[in-house]
Structure formats: C-alpha cells, structure tokens
C-alpha positions in Angstrom: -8.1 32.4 3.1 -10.6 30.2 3.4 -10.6 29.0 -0.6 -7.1 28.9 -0.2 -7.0 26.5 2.2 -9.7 24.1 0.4 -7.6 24.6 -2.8 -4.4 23.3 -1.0 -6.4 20.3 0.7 -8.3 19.7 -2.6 -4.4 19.3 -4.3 -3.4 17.1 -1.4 -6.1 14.8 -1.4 -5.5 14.4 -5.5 -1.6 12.9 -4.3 -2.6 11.2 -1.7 -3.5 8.1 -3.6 -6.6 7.0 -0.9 -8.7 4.5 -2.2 -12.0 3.0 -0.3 -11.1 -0.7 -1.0 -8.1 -0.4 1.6 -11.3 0.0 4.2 -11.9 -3.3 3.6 -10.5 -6.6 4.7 -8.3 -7.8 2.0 -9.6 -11.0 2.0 -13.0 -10.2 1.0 -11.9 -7.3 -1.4 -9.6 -9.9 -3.2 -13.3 -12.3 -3.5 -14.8 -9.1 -4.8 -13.0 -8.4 -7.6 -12.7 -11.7 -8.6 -16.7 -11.8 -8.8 -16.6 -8.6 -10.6 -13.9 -9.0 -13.2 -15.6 -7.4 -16.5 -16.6 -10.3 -18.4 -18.6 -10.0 -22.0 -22.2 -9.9 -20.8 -21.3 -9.1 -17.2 -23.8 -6.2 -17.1 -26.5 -8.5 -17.6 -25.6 -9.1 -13.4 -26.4 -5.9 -12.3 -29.6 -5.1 -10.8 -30.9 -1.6 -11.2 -29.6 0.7 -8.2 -26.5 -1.2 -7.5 -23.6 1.1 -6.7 -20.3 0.4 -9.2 -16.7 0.8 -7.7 -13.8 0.8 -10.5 -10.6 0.9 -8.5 -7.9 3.2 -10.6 -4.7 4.9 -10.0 -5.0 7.9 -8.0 -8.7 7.6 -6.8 -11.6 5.0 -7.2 -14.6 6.2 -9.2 -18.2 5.5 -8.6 -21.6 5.3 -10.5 -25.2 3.4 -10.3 -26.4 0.9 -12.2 -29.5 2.1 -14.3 -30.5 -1.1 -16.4 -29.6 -1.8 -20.1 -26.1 -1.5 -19.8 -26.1 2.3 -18.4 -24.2 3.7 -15.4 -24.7 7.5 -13.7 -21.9 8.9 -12.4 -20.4 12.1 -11.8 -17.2 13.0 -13.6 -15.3 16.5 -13.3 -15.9 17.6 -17.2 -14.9 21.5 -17.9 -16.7 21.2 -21.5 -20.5 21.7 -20.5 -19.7 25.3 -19.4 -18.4 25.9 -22.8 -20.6 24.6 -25.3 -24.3 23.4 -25.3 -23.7 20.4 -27.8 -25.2 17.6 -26.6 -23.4 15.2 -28.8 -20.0 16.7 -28.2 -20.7 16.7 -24.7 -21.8 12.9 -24.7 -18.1 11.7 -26.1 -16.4 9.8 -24.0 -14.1 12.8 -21.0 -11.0 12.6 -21.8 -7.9 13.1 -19.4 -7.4 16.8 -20.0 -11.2 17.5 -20.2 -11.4 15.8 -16.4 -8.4 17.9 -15.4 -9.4 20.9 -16.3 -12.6 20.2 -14.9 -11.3 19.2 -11.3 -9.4 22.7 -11.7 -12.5 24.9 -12.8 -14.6 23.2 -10.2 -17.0 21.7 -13.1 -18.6 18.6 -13.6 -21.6 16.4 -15.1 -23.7 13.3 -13.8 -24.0 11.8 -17.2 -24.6 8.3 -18.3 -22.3 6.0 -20.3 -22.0 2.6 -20.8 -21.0 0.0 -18.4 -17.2 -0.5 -20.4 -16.9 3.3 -21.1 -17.2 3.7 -16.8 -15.4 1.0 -15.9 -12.4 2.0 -18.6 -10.8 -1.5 -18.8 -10.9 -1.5 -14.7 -12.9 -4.3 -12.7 -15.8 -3.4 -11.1 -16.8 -3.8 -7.3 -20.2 -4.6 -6.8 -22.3 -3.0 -3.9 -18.7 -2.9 -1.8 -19.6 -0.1 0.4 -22.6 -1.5 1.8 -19.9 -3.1 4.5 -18.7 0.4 5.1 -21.8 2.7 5.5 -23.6 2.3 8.8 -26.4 2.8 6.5 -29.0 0.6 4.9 -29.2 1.3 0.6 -32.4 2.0 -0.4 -34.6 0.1 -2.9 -32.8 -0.5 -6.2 -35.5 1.8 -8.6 -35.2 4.6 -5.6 -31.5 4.6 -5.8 -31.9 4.3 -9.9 -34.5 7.2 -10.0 -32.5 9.4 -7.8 -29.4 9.0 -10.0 -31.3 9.7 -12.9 -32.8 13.2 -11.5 -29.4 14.6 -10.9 -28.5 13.6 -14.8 -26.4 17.3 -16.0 -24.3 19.9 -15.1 -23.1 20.5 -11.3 -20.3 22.0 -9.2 -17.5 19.4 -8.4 -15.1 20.0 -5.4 -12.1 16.9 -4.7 -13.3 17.1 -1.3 -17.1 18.2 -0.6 -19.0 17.3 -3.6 -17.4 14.5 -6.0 -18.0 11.0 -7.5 -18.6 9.3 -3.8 -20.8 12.3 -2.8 -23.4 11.2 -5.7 -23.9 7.9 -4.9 -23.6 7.6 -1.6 -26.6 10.3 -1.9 -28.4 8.4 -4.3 -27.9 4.9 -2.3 -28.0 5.2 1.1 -29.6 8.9 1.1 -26.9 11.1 2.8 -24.1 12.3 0.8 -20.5 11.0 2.2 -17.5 10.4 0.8 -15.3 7.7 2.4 -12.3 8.6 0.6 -12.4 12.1 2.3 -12.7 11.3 5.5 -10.3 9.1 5.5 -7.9 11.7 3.6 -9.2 14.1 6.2 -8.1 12.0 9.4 -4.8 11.3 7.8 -4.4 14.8 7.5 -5.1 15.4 10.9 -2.7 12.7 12.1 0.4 14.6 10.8 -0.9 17.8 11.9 -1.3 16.4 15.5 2.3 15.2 15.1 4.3 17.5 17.7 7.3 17.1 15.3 5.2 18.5 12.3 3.9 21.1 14.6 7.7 22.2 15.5 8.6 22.1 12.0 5.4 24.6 10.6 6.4 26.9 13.4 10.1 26.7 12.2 8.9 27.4 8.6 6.7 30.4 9.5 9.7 32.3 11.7 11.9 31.3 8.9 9.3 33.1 6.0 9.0 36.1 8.6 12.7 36.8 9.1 14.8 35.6 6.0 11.6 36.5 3.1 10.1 38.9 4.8 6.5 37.1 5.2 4.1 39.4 6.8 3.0 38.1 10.6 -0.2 38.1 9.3 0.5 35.8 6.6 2.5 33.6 8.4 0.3 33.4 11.5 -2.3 31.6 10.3 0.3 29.1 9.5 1.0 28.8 12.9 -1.9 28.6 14.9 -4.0 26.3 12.4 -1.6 22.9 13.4 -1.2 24.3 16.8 -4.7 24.6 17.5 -5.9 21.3 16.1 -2.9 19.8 18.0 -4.0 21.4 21.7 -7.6 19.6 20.4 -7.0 16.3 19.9 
C-alpha cells in the first residue's frame, strides 16, 4: 500500500509543474536570470561550490559548480544498471533514458559540462541561498562533497532527487523545496471539505456499482478524512 501511494504521489508531483523560482520574489528572480543568461565564457563566473538552477518545463534541475567548466548533478539515468561502459554511460541522457530512469527508480551523480547541464536554459546562480534557513558551506566543501557522491544511486521524484543532492552538498541537510511545496499543495486539496465529500463519494461508488472490496476502498476514505480532522 505503502509503494503504491509514493508511486501515485511520485506521478503527481511529475504534473504538477512546481518550480523553486516561484518561491521567490519576481522581481529579484527576473534580476537573476538576467545575470545568469548563458553567455560564451560565462563559466569562467562561477566559483567552485556554487549551486546551478536551470529552470525547465516540468521541473527545475540542479547541480554544483566544480571548476573548469564541470557541473555535478544527479539525473534519473536507467542505463548504469544495464551496462558497465563508461563511455556509453558518459553520453549526454537522453529523454527516454531519464524517463525510464524516473520509472526504474535509477539514477547517477555524474559530471558534464556547464552547456550540456544547463541544455540551452539560463542558469540561476546561488538562488536558493534566499530560501534555505541555512548558511552554504565553504565553496571547496560543497565541491568536495559533490564530487564523493560521483556514480550510481537510487532516485525517487519525491525523497531522493536533483534538489536532495545539492542541498546536501551545500547547506549539509538534504531538502527539496520543490517537494515540500508539492507536498503542502497536496495537503491543501485534501483538507478541502469538498474534495473530502467527493473521495468519500468515489469510494461508496467503487464499493457498490464495481464491486471494490471495503478494504480497498477504505483506505481511500480515511486517508483525506484523517488529514482533514488534523489540520
């Protein structure tokens, strides 16, 4: 029950298009990116152990700044628990290797190159230091930590992803701003009477016209009700 309810979350939180730059004020985010627009040579700004934010569709992705033009960051990749080639591994992930790695629960802290993170997105520069209540550490701890976690790990959407690594790496405790905030959003429709009215609906429904068990169905029921009697 338990997986089955972190796979449905872990599918919910994909959709729900949350990004950590609407945490910020917009006028400041707006001065951001315009600091941070890729430009040829614009590595050459970043100090070792500064935290990257690239801003994309359905999520934003995170890394840390090693030197030289190199960034660490974790990326769901399903092709390191099917082949030990180095070199095959190193190509760039493409869309259906991240997918299927999101679904097998796979992924790598590998190191690219600052264009090959960022992926033709601008890049935010140290942007969650307004957000953490949490001072970074020095840059070559942050660096050195990011490059000890190099390989193959678990990946989860929702306990262990991008955010996870470098907010571990940075400010020393792994958090992920983009779940929590999925998370309380989450709990707000729950909480909603009229959402708690229409799950109970939908279980009686199963029950009586599909022929849901109780026990399947009650679960259903009493999750949203008890986080409702909570709040």
């Amino acid at each position: 029950m338990l997986d089955t309810l972190t796979f449905l979350l872990e599918k919910l939180f994909l959709l729900a298009h949350i990004k950590l730059s609407s945490l910020l004020p917009p006028l400041t985010r707006r001065c951001d990116r315009d600091e941070a627009a890729p430009q040829p040579g614009a590595a050459l700004r970043f100090r070792r152990g500064d935290l990257l934010e690239v801003p994309r569709t359905l999520f934003t992705h995170f890394g840390i700044y090693l030197g030289d033009d190199r960034v660490a960051h974790l990326i769901p990749d399903v092709l390191p628990a099917l082949t030990a080639d180095g070199r095959q591994i190193q190509e760039m992930v493409t869309n259906a290797r991240l997918l299927l790695g999101v679904l097998s629960k796979r992924a790598s802290v590998r190191v690219d190159s600052v264009e090959d993170f960022a992926y033709a997105a601008g890049i935010l520069l140290n942007a969650m230091d307004r957000a953490v209540h949490r001072s970074p550490l020095p840059g070559e701890e942050v660096a050195r930590r990011a490059e000890r976690l190099v390989g193959s790990v678990s990946y989860s959407l929702l306990w262990n992803n991008c955010e996870h690594f470098v907010t571990d790496c940075r400010y020393g405790t792994a958090q992920s701003l983009q779940t929590d905030k999925f998370c309380e959003w989450l709990k707000s429709l729950i909480r909603d009477q009229r959402s708690v009215v229409l799950t109970a609906l939908l279980g009686l429904v199963s029950m009586a016209c599909l022929g849901v068990s109780a026990g399947t169905a009650l679960p259903g029921l009493l999750v949203p009700f008890t986080l409702w009697m909570a709040s």
